[in-house]
N, C-alpha and C positions, 0 to 999 in steps of 0.2 A: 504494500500500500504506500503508495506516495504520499506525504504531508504537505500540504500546502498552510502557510503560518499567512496570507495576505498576502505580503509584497514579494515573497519568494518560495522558493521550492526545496525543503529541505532532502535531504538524504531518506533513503525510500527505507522503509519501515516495516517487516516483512514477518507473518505469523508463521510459525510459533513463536510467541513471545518464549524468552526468556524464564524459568519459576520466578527467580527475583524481579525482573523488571514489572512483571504482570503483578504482583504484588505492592510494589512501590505505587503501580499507575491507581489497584486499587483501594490502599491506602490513604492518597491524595482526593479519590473522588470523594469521600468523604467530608474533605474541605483543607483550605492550607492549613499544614505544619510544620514543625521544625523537625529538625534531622531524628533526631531524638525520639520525638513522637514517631516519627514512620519505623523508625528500626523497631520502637515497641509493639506498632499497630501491624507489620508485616509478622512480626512471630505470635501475635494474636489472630489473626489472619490464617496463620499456615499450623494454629494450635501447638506453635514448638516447632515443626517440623524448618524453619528457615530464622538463621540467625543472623542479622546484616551485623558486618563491623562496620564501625565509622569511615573507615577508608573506603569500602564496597561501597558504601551509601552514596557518599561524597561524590565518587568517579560515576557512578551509575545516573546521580542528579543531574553533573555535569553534562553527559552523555546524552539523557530525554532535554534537559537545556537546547543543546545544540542540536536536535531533533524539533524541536516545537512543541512537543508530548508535557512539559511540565515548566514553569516560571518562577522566578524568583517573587515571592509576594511580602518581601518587606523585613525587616530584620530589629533584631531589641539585644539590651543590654539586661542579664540577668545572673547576679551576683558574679558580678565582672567578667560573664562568660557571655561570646555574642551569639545568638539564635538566629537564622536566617529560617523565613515560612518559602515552603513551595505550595505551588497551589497546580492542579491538572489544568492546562487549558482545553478548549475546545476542540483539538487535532489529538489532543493525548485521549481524552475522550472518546473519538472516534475510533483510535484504534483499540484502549480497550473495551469497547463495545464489539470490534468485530470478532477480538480474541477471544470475548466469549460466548459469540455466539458458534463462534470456529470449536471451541470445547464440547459445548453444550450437545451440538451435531454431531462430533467423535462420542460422546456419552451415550446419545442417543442409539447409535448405529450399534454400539458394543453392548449396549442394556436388550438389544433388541437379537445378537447373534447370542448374548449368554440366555436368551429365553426360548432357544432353538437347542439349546447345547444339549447334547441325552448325559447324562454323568454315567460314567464308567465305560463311556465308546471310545473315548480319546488313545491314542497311544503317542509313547514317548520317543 
């Protein structure tokens, strides 16, 4: 999927996302946060199963930055530590919309062969 941000055409955007990135993007839909919050709200998200480090964060923000997928929405000073908020834009949006309806369809198609499946006919 190509992103288009308005006045240009970013770097094309291609599903399967990512575990982490599809997490970060659905993190953010929820509304901006700071680094902080998404690394807590992705392993809330994934129930444990995905733990960002601050650097993975950081590089991956970077990364949907320069994509159009996510923005910088503003930054504070909190106990002399700085916070920068991201927030999903409109184009990060879109693609994780398509990413899960790209899931939802593979869920579907395999919910629909495991109810075909006879158990004990399989071989190894």
């Amino acid at each position: 999927m190509t992103v288009y941000t308005g006045r240009r055409t970013v770097e094309e955007v291609t599903a399967p996302l990512q575990e982490p990135t599809f997490l970060i993007l659905s993190a953010l839909a929820a509304g901006p946060m700071h680094g902080y919050g998404v690394i807590q709200e992705v392993a809330a998200l994934s129930s444990g199963r995905v733990t960002l480090r601050p650097g993975t964060l950081y590089g991956a923000l970077d990364r949907l930055s320069e994509q159009g997928l996510v923005a910088q929405e503003g930054e504070e000073v909190v106990e002399g530590r700085l916070r920068r908020y991201y927030r999903l834009t409109d184009p990060g949006a879109d693609v994780l919309a398509a990413e899960v309806e790209r899931m939802a369809d593979n869920a579907r198609a395999a919910s629909a062969r495991l109810r075909q499946h006879v158990r004990g006919t399989a071989t190894a």
